[in-house]
N, C-alpha and C positions, 0 to 999 in steps of 0.2 A: 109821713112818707114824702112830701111833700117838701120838708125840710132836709130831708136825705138826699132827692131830685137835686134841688139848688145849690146843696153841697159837692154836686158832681157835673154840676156845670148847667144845672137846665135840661133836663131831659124830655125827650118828647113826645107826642102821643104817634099811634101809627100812621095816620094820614099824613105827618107832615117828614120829612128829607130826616134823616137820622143825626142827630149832630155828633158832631168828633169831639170828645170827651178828655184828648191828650195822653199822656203818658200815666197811668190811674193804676196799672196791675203790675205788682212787686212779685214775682213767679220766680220761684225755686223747686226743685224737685218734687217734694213734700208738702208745699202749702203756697199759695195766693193769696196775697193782701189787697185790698182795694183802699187806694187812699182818695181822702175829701178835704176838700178847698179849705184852707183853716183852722188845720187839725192836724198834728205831728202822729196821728192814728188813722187807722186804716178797719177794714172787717176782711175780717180770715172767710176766703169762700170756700167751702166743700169743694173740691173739686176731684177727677179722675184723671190718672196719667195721661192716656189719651186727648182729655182736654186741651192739660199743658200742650202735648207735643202741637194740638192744633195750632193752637193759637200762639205759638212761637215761629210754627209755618208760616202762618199767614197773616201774622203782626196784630192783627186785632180780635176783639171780641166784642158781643152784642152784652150789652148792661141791661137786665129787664127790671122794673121795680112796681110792683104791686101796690094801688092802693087801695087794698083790700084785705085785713086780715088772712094769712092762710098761717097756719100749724105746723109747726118744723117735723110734726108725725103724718103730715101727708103724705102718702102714696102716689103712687103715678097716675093711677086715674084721677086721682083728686086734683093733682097738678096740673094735668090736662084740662077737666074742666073749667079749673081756675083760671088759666090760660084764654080758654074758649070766649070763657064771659065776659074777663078781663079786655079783651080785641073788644067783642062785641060792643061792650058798654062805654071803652076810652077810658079801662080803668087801669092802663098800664101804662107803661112811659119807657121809652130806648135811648140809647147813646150807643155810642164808640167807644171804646177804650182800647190802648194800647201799652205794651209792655214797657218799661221805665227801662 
């Protein structure tokens, strides 16, 4: 994860200023792409309409990245917690991103 971080510009934990990540999210109706430094690919994110419309409002979005296993079958409590611990412990990492 670590190597995904550096591909998206150095992301960083919560105590420090969030850094601005550039133009990263490829948004169409249907699907978001997230592209990385070095790499003519991108990752399709899940997302909901509503996301989209956010974050064409307000130009950006927050990039969160876990280093810590979690299960594409987790639930919302699970992501929560993982969330929780992830702060607690600096096992998470943010950026900026903005639409292309």
């Amino acid at each position: 994860m670590r190597q995904l971080s550096a591909a998206l510009g150095s992301l960083a934990p919560p105590q420090v200023p969030t850094p601005d990540l550039g133009e990263r999210l490829l948004i169409a109706d249907t699907a978001t792409v997230l592209r990385f430094d070095g790499t003519r690919y991108g990752t399709r994110l899940p997302v909901r309409p509503g996301w989209t419309q956010h974050v064409r409002d307000h130009g950006q979005a927050v990039v969160v990245v876990g280093l810590d296993p979690l299960p594409r079958s987790a639930d919302l409590a699970r992501v929560d917690a993982y969330r929780d611990v992830g702060l607690a412990s600096g096992r998470l990492l943010f950026g900026l991103a903005r639409p292309a």
